[in-house]
C-alpha positions as CSV (number, residue, x, y, z in Angstrom):
1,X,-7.9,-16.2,11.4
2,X,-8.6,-12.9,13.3
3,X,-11.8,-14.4,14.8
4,X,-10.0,-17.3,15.4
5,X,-7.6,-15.4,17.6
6,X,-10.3,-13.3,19.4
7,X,-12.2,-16.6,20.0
8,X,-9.1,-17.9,22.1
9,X,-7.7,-14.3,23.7
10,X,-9.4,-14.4,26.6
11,X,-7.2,-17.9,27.2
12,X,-4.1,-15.8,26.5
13,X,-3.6,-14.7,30.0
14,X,-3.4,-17.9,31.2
15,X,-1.1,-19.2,28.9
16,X,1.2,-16.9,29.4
17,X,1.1,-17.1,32.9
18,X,1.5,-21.3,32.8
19,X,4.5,-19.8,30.8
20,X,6.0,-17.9,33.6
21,X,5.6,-19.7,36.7
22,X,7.7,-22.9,35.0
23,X,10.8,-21.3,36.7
24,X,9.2,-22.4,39.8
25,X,8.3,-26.0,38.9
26,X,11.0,-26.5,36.5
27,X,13.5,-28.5,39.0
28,X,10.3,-31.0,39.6
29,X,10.3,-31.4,35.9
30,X,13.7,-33.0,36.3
31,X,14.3,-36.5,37.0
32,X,15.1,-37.8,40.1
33,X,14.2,-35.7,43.6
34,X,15.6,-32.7,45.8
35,X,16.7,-32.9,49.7
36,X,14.4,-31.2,52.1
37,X,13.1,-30.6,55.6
38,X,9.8,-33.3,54.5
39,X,10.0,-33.7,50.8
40,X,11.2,-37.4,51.0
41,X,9.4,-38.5,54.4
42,X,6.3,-37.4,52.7
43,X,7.2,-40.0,49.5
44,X,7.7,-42.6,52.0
45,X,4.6,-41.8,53.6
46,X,2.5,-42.0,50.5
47,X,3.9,-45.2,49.7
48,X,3.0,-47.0,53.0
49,X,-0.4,-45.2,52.6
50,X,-0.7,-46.7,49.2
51,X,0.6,-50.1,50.5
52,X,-2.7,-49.8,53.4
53,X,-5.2,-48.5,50.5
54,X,-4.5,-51.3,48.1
55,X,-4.9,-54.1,51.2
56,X,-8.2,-52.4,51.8
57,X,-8.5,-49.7,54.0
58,X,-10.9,-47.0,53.3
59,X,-10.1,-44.3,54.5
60,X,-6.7,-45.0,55.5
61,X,-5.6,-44.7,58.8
62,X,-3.3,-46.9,60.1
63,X,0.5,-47.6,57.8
64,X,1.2,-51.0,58.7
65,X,4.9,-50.9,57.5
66,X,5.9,-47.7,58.8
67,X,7.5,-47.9,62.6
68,X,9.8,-50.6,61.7
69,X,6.6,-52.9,60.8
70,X,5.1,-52.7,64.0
71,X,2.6,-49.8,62.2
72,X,1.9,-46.0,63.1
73,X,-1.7,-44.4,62.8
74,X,-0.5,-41.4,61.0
75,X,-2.7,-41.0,58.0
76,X,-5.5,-40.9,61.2
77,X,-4.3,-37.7,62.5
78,X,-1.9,-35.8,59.7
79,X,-3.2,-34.3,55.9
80,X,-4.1,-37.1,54.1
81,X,-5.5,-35.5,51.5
82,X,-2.5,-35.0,48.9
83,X,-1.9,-38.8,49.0
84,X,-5.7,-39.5,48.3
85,X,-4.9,-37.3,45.4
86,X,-2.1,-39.0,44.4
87,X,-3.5,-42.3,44.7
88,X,-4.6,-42.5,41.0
89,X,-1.5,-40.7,40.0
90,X,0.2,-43.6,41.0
91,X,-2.1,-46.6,39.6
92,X,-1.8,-44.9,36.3
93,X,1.8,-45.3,36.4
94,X,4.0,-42.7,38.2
95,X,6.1,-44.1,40.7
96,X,6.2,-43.4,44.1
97,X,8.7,-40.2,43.7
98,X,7.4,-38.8,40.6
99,X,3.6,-39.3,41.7
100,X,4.6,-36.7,44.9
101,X,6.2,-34.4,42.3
102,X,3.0,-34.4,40.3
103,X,1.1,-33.3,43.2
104,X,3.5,-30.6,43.9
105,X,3.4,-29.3,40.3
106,X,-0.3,-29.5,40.9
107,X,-0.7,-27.7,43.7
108,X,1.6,-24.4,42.4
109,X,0.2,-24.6,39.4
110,X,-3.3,-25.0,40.4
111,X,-2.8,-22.2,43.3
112,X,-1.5,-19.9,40.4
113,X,-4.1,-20.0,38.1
114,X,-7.0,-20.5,40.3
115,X,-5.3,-17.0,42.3
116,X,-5.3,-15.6,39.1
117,X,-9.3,-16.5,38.3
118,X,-9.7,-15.5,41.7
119,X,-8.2,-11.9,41.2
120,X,-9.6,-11.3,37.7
121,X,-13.1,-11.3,39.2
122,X,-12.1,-8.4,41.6
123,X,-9.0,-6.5,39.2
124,X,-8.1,-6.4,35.4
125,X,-6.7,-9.6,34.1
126,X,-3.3,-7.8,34.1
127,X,-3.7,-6.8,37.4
128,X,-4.6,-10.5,38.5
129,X,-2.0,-11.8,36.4
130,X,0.7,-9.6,38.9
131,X,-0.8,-11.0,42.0
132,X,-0.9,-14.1,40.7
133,X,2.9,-14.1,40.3
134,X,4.0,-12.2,43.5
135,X,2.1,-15.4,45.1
136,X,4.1,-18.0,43.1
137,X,7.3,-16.6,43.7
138,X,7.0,-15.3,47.1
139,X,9.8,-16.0,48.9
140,X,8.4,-18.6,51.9
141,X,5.9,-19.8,49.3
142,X,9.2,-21.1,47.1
143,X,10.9,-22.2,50.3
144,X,8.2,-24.4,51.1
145,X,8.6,-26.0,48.5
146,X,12.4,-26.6,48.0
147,X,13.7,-26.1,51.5
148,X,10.7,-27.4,53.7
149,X,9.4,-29.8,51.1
150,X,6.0,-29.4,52.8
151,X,3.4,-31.3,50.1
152,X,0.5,-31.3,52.6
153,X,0.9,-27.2,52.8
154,X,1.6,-26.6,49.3
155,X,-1.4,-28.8,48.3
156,X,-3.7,-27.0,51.1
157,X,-2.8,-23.4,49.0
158,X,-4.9,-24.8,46.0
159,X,-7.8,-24.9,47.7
160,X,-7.5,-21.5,49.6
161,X,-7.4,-20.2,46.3
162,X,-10.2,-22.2,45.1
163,X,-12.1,-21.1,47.6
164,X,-11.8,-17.5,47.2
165,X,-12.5,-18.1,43.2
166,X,-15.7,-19.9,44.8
167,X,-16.9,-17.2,46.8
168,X,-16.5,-14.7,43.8
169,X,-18.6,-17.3,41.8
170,X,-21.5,-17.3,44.3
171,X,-20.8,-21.2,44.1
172,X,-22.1,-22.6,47.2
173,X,-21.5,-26.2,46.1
174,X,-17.8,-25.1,45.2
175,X,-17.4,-23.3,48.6
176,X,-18.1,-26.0,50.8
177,X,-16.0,-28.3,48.3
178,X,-12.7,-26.2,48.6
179,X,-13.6,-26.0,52.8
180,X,-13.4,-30.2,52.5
181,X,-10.6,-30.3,50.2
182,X,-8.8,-27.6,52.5
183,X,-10.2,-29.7,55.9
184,X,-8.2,-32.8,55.0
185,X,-5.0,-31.4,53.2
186,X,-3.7,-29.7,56.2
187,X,-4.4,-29.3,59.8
188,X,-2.8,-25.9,60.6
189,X,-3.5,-24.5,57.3
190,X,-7.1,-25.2,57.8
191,X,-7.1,-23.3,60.8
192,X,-5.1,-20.6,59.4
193,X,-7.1,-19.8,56.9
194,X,-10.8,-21.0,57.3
195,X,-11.4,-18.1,59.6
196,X,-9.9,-15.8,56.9
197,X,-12.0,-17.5,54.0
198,X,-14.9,-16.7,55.7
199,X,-14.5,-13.1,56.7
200,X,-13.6,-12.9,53.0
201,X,-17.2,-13.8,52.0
202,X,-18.4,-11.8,54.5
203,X,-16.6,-9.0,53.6
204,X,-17.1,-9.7,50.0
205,X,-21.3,-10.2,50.6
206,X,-21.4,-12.5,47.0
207,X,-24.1,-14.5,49.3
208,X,-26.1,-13.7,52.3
209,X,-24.6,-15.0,55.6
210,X,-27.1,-18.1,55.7
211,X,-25.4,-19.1,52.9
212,X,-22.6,-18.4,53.8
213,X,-22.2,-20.4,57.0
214,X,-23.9,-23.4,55.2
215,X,-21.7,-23.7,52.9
216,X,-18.8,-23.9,55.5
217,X,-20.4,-25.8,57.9
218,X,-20.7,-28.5,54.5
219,X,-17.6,-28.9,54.1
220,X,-16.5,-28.9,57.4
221,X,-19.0,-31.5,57.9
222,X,-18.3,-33.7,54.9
223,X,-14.4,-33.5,56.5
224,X,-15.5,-35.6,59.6
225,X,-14.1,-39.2,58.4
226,X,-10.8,-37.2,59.0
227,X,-11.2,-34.4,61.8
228,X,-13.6,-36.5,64.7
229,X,-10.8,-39.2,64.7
230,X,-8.5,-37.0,64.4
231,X,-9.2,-34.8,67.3
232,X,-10.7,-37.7,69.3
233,X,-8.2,-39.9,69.1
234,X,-5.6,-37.4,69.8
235,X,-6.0,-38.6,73.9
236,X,-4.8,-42.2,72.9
237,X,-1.6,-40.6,71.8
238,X,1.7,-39.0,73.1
239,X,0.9,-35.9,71.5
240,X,-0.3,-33.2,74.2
241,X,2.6,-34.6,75.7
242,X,5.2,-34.5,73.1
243,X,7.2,-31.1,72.5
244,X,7.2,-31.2,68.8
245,X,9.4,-27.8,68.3
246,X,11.4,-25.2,70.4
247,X,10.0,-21.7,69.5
248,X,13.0,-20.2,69.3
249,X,14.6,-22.1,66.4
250,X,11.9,-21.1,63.9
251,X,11.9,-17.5,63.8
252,X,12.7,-15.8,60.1
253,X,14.6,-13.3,59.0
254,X,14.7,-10.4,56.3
255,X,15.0,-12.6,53.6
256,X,12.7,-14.9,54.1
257,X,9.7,-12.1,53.8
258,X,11.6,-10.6,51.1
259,X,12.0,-7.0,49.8
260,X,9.6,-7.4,47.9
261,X,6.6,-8.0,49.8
262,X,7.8,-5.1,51.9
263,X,7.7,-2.8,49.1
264,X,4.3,-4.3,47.9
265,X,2.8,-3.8,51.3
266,X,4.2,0.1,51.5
267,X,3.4,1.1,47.7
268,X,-0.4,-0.7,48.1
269,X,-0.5,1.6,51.7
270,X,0.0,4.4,49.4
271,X,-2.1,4.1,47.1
272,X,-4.8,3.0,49.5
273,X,-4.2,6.1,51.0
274,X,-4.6,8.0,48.0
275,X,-6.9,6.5,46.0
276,X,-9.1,4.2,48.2
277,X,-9.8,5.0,51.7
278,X,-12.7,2.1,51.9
279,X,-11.8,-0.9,50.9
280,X,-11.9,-3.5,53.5
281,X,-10.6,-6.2,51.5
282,X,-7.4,-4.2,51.1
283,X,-7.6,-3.7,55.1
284,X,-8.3,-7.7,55.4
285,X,-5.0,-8.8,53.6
286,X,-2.8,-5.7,54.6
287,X,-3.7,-6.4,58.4
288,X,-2.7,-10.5,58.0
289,X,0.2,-9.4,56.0
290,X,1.4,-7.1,58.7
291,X,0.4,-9.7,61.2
292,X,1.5,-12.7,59.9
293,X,5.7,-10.8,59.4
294,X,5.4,-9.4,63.3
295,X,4.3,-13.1,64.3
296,X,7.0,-14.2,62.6
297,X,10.2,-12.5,64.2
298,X,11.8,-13.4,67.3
299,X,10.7,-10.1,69.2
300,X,7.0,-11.8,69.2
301,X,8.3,-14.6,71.3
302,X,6.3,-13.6,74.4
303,X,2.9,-13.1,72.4
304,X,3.6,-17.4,71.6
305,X,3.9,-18.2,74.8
306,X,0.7,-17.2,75.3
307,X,-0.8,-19.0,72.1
308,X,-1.5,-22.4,71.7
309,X,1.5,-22.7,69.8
310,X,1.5,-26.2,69.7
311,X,-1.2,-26.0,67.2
312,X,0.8,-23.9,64.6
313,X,4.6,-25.6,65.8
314,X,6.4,-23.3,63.8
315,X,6.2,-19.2,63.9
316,X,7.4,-19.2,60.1
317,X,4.3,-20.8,58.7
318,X,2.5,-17.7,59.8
319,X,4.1,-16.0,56.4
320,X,1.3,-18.8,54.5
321,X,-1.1,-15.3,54.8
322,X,1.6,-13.4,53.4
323,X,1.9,-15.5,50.0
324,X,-1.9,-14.4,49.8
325,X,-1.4,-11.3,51.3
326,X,1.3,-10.2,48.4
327,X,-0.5,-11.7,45.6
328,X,-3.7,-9.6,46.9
329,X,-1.7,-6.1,47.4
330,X,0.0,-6.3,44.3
331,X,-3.0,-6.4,42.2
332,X,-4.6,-3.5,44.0
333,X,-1.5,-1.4,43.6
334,X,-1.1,-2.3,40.0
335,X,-4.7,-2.0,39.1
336,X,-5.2,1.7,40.7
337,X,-1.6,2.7,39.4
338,X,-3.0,2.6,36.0
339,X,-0.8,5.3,34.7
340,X,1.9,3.7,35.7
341,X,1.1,-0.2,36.0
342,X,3.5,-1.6,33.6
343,X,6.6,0.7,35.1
344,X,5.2,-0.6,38.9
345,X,4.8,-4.1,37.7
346,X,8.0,-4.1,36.2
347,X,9.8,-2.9,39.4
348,X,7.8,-5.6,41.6
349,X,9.0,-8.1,39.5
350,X,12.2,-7.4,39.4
351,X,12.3,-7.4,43.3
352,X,10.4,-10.4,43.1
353,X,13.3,-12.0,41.5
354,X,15.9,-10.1,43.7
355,X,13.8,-11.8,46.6
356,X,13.4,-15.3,45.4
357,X,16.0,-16.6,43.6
358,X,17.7,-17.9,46.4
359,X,14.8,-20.3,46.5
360,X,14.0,-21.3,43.3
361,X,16.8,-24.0,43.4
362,X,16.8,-26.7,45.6
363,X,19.9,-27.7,48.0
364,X,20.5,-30.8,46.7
365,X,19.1,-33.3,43.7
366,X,18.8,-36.7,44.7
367,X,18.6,-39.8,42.8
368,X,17.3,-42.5,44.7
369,X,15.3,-45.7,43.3
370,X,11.9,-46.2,44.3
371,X,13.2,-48.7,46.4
372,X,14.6,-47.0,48.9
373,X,11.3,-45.0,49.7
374,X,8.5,-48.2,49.5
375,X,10.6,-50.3,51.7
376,X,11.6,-47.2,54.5
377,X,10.1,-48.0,57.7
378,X,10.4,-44.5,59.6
379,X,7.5,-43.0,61.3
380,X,8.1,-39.7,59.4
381,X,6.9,-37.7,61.8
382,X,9.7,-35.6,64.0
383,X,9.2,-36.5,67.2
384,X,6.7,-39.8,66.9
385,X,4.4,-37.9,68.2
386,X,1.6,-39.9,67.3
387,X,2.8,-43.2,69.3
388,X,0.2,-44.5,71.3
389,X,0.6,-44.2,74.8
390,X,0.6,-47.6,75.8
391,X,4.3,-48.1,73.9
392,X,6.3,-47.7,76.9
393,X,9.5,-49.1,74.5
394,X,9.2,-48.1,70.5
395,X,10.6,-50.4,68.0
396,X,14.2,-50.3,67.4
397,X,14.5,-52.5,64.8
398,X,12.0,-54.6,62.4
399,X,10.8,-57.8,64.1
400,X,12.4,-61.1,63.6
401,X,8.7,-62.7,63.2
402,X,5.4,-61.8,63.0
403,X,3.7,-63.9,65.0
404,X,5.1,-65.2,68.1
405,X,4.4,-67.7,70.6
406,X,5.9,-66.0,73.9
407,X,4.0,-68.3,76.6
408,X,3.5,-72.2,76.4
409,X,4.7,-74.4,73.3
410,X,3.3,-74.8,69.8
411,X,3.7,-73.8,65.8
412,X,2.6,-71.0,63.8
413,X,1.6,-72.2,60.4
414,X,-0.1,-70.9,57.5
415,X,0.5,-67.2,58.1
416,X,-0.9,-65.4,55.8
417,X,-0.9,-61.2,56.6
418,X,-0.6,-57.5,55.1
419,X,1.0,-55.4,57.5
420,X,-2.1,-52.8,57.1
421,X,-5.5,-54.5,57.5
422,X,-5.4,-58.2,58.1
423,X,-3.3,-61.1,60.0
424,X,-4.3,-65.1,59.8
425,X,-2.6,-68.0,60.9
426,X,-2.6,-71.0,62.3
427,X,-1.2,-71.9,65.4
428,X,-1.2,-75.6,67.2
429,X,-0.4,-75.7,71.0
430,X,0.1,-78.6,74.1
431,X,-1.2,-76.1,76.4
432,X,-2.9,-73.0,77.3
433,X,-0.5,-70.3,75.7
434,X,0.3,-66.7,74.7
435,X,0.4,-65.5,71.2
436,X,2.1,-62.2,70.4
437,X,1.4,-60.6,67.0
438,X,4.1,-58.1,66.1
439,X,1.7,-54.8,65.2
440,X,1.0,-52.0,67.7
441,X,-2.5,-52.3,69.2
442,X,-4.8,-49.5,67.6
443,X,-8.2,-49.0,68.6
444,X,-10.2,-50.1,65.2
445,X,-8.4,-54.0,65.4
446,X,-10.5,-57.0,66.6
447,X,-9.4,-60.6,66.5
448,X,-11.1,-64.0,66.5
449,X,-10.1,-67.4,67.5
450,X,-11.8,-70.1,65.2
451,X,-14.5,-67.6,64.6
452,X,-15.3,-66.3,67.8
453,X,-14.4,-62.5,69.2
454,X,-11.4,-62.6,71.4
455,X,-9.9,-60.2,73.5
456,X,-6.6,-58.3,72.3
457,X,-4.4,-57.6,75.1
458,X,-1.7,-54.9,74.6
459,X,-0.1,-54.0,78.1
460,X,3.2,-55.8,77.6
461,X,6.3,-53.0,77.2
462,X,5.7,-52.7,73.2
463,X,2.5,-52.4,73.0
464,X,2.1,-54.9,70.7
465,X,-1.2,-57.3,70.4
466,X,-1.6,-60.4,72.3
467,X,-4.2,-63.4,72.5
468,X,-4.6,-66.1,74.4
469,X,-5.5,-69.5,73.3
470,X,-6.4,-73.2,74.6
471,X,-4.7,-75.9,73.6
472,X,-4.9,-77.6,70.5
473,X,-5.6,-76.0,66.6
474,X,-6.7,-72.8,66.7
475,X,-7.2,-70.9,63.8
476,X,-6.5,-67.0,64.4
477,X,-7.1,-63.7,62.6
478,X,-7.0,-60.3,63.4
479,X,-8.4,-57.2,61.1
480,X,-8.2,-53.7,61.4
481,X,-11.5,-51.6,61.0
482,X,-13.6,-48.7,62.1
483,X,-14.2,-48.1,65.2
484,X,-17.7,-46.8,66.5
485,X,-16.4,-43.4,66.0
486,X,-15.0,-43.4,62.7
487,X,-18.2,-45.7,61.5
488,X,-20.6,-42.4,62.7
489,X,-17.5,-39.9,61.5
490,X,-18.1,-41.8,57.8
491,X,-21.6,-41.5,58.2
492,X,-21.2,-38.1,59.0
493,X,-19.5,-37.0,55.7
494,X,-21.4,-39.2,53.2
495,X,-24.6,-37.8,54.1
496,X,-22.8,-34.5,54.3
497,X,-22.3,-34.8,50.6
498,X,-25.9,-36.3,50.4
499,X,-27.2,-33.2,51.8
500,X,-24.9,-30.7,49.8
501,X,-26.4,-31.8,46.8
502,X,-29.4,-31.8,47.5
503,X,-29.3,-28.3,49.3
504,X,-27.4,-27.4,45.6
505,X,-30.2,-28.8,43.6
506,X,-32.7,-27.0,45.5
507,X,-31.5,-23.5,45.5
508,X,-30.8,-24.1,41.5
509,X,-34.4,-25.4,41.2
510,X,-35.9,-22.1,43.6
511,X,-33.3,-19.7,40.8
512,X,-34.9,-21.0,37.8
């Protein structure tokens, strides 16, 4: 029995830490949903990306029933990754709701225990198991979840901390994984914390720099089905000219960093003062823990100005470092206090709690029936920001038909059409006409009039696809595809991944 026990101890840890971060998940472990800031768009969201995966798009771009019907390209330019994930969470039986709330117990979870790995490779497991609860229950960490509802953040945490448990492993293959995984779960969080994860290894020196910036560029690369459209496409959009926030309304206060952080940040000071004057990983997360509270307060208003704000939209989410910052600083301060770790811990827990539980409960619980998210029709984005700029007038209201004949006479028969990926009918006319298909024109859609290529025209108010046809039958469809760009962007990553192996293989081959 006592073998039995040492076999397993070293599991211990972790059990007790899935143990003590269930406070944090345990309103997702309840049925129905909570009211947030995204929470719910993001479930409608998935559901119209679901509803354009199953009518065969790969990778998903384009959500055909989102916009009113007329379709909105936002899985093209906004963190898909989370609904990829929850994809198969959903054909295995979770509705639409409880699929998103797997992914969210996922991705605390998974950013727990995977901090917790991370730390244990630098601290004692005590130590790591501190830090790795100071970065569940940080307060902005907790109010991203309940109060922002932000999936596509939440989800991109997992793979920060996977990344840094990668670069303690001296697992290239795993490195460039977490950099894809991060790449395509969230835009701003990629930049936010790419250039961090590599200074880490730098700092860290686990592998040479070669390796290093390989294994980055990898992943980077094997992202580009998602980031070349994303950023080239960005001109065929209202975006650069869309005002997506006002500065001024997102600034934190006190409460939001939490007393506890502060006192992490000034106890870890101290003892880096006393104990450790080298340590630049303690400089590293100090510096973006100071940074990341100064950015967030109104006073820093001017230095924004001068950023490209746009890119980051709200000051707040500059406290993502200081969920990692925390978690880092109080496993240094714990593990050099070693006379007095379990007083210290004690006392940053309690402030932890002091600090968070304001957040640990969600506003509201709904209970709303599937339903009413697979059959919403918002873009769920805030300002539609990703309209394309040739809709001079955005839909109101769902269209009265789908296919329209808006010049000459005829009928449209045999219409057969997923809002997503593809449109047939049949259409007889007397005369030349003018047929109007009710789905916004996006560059990847191609017609054909019995057979042959025709062109789509688009500059009418709505920017809706048109075609004209001769008289008589005429047998139409139109199909949405890659473009040029996304067909070399796919290329791109699969031979990324090609390549990643076989760089993998080879190193392992050279080791042995």
């Amino acid at each position: 029995m006592v073998n039995l026990f040492d076999s397993y101890k070293k599991y211990w840890p972790v059990l007790i830490l899935g143990l003590l971060i269930i406070p944090s998940i345990w309103f997702l472990l309840l049925p129905g949903f909570f009211e947030s800031d995204d929470g719910e768009w993001m479930v409608i969201r998935f559901s119209a990306f679901y509803q354009a995966f199953a009518d065969g798009q790969f990778p998903v771009r384009f959500l055909g029933r989102l916009n009113h019907g007329y379709g909105y390209p936002v899985s093209n330019f906004l963190y898909p990754g989370f609904m990829y994930f929850a994809v198969p969470i959903h054909v295995l039986g979770l509705n639409f709701v409880n699929a998103i709330k797997a992914i969210l117990i996922f991705s605390m979870a998974g950013t727990a225990v995977f901090a917790y790995f991370w730390l244990s490779r630098i601290f004692d497991k005590f130590s790591a198991a501190i830090g790795s609860l100071v970065l569940t229950y940080t307060p902005y960490h907790l109010f991203d979840l309940y109060k922002r509802g932000s999936v596509g953040e939440l989800f991109a945490f997992v793979w920060v901390s996977f990344t840094l448990l990668a670069i303690e492993q001296k697992n290239i293959f795993f490195i460039s994984i977490g950099v894809f995984l991060l790449a395509i779960s969230h835009n701003t969080i990629f930049l936010l914390f790419a250039p961090l994860l590599f200074a880490y290894s730098l700092i860290r020196k686990t592998l040479n720099f070669k390796d290093t910036a390989i294994s980055f560029v990898f992943g980077i690369l094997m992202s580009s089905f998602f980031t070349i459209p994303a950023l080239y496409e960005l001109q065929f959009t209202n975006f650069a000219a869309t005002k997506i926030s006002n500065l001024s309304e997102y600034f934190v206060g006190f409460n939001l960093i939490g007393l506890s952080s502060v006192f992490i940040m000034a106890l870890s000071l101290l003892v880096f003062l006393k104990f450790k004057r080298k340590d630049s990983l303690f400089v590293l997360f100090f510096f973006i823990s100071v940074a990341s509270i100064l950015l967030s307060q109104n006073a820093s208003e001017p230095i924004w100005n001068i950023l490209p704000s746009q890119l980051v939209q709200f000051p707040f989410r500059l406290l993502s470092y200081l969920i990692f910052g925390a978690g880092f600083l109080a496993a240094f301060a714990a593990f050099y206090l070693k006379k007095q770790k379990l007083i210290t811990s004690g006392f940053i827990l309690a402030l932890l709690v002091f600090s968070s539980y304001n957040y640990i409960v969600p506003e509201k619980r709904v209970f709303k029936d599937d339903s009413f998210y697979f059959t919403n029709e918002a873009t769920t984005t805030v300002q539609d920001e990703y309209m394309p700029k040739w809709v001079k007038e955005e839909p109101v209201e769902r269209y009265k038909e789908k296919v329209q004949i808006v010049r000459g006479g005829g009928e449209i028969k045999n219409l057969i059409y997923n809002d997503s990926k593809n449109i047939t009918f049949d259409v007889e006319t007397d005369d030349n006409s003018n047929i109007r298909i009710n789905t916004i024109y996006y560059p990847g859609f191609g017609a054909t009039i019995n057979g042959k290529e025709s062109r789509i025209s688009y500059d009418n108010p709505n920017g809706v696809m048109e075609l004209e046809v001769g008289p008589g039958e005429n047998k139409i469809e139109a199909t949405f595809g890659e473009s040029p760009i996304r067909l070399v962007s796919d290329l791109i990553s699969l031979v990324s991944f090609v390549g990643l192996l076989g760089w993998t293989i080879r190193r392992r081959n050279k080791n042995d």
